[in-house]
C-alpha positions in Angstrom: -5.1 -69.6 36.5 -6.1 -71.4 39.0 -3.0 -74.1 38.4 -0.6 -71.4 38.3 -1.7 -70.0 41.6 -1.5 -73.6 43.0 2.5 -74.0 42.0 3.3 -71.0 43.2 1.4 -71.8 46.6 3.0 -75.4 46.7 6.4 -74.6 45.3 6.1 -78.1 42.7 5.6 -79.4 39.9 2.6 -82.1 38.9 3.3 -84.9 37.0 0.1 -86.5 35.4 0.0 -90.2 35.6 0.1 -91.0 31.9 -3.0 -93.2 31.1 -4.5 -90.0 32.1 -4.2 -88.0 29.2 -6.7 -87.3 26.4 -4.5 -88.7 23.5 -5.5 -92.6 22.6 -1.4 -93.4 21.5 -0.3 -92.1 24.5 1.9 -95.1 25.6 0.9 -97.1 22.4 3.8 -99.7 21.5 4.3 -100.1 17.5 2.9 -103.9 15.7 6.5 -105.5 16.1 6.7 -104.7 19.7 3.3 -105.6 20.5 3.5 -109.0 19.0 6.8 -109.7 20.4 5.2 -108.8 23.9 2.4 -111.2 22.8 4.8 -113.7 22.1 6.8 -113.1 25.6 3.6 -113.9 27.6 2.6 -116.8 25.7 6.1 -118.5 26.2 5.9 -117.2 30.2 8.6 -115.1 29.9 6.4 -112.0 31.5 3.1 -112.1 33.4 0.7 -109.9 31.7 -0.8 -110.1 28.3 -0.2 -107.1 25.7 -3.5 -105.2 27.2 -2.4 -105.6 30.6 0.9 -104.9 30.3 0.3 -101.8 28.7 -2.4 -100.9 31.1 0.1 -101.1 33.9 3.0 -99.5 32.5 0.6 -96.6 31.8 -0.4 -96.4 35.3 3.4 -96.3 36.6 4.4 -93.4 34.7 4.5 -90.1 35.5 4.7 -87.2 33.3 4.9 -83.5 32.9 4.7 -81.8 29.1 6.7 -78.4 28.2 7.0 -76.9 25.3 10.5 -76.6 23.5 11.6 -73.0 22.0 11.8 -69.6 22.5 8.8 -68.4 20.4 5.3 -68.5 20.9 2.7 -70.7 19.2 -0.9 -69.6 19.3 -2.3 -72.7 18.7 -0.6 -73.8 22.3 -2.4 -70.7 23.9 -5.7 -71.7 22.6 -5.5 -75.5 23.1 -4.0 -75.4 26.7 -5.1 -71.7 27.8 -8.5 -72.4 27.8 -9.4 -68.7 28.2 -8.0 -65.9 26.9 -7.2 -64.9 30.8 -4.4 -67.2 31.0 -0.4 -67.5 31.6 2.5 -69.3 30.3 5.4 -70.4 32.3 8.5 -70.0 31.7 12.3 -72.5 32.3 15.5 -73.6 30.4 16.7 -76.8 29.9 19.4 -76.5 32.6 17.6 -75.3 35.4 14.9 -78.0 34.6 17.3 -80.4 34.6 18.6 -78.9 37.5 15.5 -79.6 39.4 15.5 -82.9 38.5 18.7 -84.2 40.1 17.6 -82.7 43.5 14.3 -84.8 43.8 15.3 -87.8 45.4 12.1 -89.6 43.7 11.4 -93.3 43.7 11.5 -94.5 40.3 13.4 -93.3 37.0 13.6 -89.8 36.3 14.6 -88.5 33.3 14.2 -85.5 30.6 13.4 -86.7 27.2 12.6 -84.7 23.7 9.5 -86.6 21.8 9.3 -87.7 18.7 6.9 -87.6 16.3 6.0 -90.8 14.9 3.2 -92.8 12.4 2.5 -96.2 14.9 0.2 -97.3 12.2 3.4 -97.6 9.8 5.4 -100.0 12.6 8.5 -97.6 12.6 11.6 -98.4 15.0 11.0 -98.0 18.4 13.4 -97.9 21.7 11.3 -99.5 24.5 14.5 -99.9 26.9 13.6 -99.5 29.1 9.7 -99.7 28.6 8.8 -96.5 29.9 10.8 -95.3 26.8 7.3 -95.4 24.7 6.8 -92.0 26.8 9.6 -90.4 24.4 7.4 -90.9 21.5 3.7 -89.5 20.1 2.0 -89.2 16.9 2.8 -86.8 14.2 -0.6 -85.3 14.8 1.4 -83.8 18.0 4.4 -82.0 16.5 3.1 -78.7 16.6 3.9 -79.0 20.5 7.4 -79.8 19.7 7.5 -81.2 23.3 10.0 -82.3 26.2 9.0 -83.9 28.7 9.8 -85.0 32.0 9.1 -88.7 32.6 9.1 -90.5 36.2 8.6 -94.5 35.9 7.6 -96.1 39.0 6.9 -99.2 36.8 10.7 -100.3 36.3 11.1 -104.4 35.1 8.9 -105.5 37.9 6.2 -105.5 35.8 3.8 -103.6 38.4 3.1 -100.2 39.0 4.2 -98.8 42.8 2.0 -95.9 42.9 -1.6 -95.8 41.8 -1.6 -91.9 42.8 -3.0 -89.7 39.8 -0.3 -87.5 39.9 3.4 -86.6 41.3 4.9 -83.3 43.1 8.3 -82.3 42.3 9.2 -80.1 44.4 11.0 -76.4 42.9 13.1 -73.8 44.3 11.3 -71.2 42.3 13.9 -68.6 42.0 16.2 -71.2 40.4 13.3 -73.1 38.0 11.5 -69.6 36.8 13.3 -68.0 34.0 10.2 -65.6 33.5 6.2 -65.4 33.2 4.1 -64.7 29.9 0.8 -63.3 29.9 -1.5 -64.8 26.7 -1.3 -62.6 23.6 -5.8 -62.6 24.0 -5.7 -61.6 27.4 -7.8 -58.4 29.6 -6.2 -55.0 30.2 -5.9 -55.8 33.8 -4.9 -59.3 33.7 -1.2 -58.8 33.7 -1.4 -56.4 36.5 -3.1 -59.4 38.3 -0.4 -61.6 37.6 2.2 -59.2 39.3 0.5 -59.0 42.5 -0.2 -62.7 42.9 3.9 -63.5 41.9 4.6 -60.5 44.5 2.4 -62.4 47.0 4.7 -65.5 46.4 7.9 -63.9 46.5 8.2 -64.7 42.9 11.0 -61.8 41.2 11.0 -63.3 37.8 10.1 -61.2 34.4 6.6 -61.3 34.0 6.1 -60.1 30.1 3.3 -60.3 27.9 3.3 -62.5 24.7 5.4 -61.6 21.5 2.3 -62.7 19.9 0.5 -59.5 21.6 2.3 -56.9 19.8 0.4 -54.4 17.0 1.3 -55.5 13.1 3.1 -52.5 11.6 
């Protein structure tokens, strides 16, 4: 609640630096890539060691998670919901994309599905550029079925610009909002709530409770 309040009040978007997150693979790099990085730094090609190296990169990227599809998956409500007094926003592809090529950001901006991958089995990887190893999580992950919008301030210079612990992207929110969902668990009054806060913003998207919140026949 108290995050949705705070992008309607600011009018943007965070994006969480990524060594941020809870996940341990987030940013991982597979064996192969790992020991050629290993390799790299012993011959002096690149200045940091495998640790470092990934330790910065994870520091110069930027990132904020959706969830892809038009249906609603409980476990999402109960993992990132918290509470059962919670809401959901709403976009498309375009008008995220959209927002994207208006934000004049420093760095790398880009729009990326993940993929679901076993690093402990060394599968193929893209790391071109490096901030590519954003694109990718473990199969433990793919009930998110996730996009994701990935900013990297970390580039080839081997050094993070920004040490800030997170990024606003700014929205025009009549554009970016394709609607508001109330959670499937939530109070009586709750959505009425929700209505007068978004009317307080000048918000005019639907807001609609959960298809997960309808009575089994």
């Amino acid at each position: 609640m108290a995050r949705f309040i705070n992008f309607l009040r600011t009018s943007t978007l965070h994006l969480c630096r990524s060594d941020l997150f809870p996940d341990k693979f987030e940013g991982s790099f597979t064996l192969s890539v790992k020991k050629a990085i290993e390799i790299a730094y012993k011959k002096n090609r690149i200045e940091y060691n495998y640790e470092k190296f990934k330790k910065e990169l994870r520091e110069g990227v930027f990132i904020s998670c959706w969830s892809l599809g038009a249906d609603d998956n409980m476990a999402l409500w109960r993992l990132y919901g918290k509470t059962n007094d919670c809401v959901a926003i709403t976009t498309t592809v375009e008008r995220l994309s959209a927002t994207l090529n208006e934000f004049d950001a420093i760095g790398r901006l880009s729009l990326r599905k993940v993929q679901y991958i076993k690093h402990w089995r060394d599968p193929e990887i893209d790391i071109k550029p490096y901030s590519n190893v954003f694109r990718y999580k473990t199969v433990g992950y793919a009930f998110e079925n996730e996009v994701r919008v990935i900013l990297d301030r970390y580039e080839e210079t081997f050094e993070a610009t920004s040490k800030d612990e997170g990024i606003a992207l700014p929205v025009n929110m009549q554009k970016f909002l394709r609607s508001i969902v109330v959670s499937p668990e939530c109070s009586s009054w709750f959505k009425d709530v929700i209505n007068d806060i978004a009317y307080r913003y000048g918000v005019r998207c639907p807001i609609r409770n959960s298809s997960m919140s309808r009575q089994p026949i």
